[in-house]
C-alpha positions, 0 to 999 in steps of 0.5 A: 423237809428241807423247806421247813428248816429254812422257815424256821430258821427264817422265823428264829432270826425274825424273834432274835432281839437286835443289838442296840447300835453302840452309836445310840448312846444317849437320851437324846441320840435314842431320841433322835433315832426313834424320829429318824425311823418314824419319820422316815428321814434318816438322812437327817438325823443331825437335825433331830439330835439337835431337836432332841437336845433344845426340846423336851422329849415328850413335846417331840414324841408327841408333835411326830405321832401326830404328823404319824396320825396325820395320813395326808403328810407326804414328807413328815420330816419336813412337815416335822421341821415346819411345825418346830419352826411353828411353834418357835415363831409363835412363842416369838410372838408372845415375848 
């Protein structure tokens, strides 16, 4: 009997909603988050903040779901800053 209280004590804290860090105040600091944990590189979340305020949101969500997709990136986070430094030398290119 006592086992079953521990597993549903286990699955209660499992569906609790977590709090919303009070750091995450922001668009771009959610943002920035979001990047970190899916990227698996939370050590820099400076520079995703950074990425979230110079670029649009949408074009950032979309450029790490397709490194998320992509199953052959060992380092998405670096693969992340690559192609950010990419698509900044192309637009150079263009000018």
């Amino acid at each position: 009997m006592e086992s079953f209280r521990k597993i549903a004590k286990f699955e209660k804290k499992k569906t609790e909603k977590q709090k919303p860090s009070p750091h995450l105040h922001s668009p771009n600091h959610l943002l920035a988050d979001e990047l970190s944990v899916k990227l698996n590189d939370k050590k820099h979340f400076a520079f995703y903040l950074k990425m979230a305020v110079l670029y649009n949101h949408d074009y950032l969500r979309s450029l790490a779901g397709q490194i998320m997709e992509n199953k052959n990136a060992k380092t998405p986070g670096r693969l992340f800053a690559y192609l950010i430094k990419k698509n900044n030398q192309e637009k150079r290119e263009l000018t």
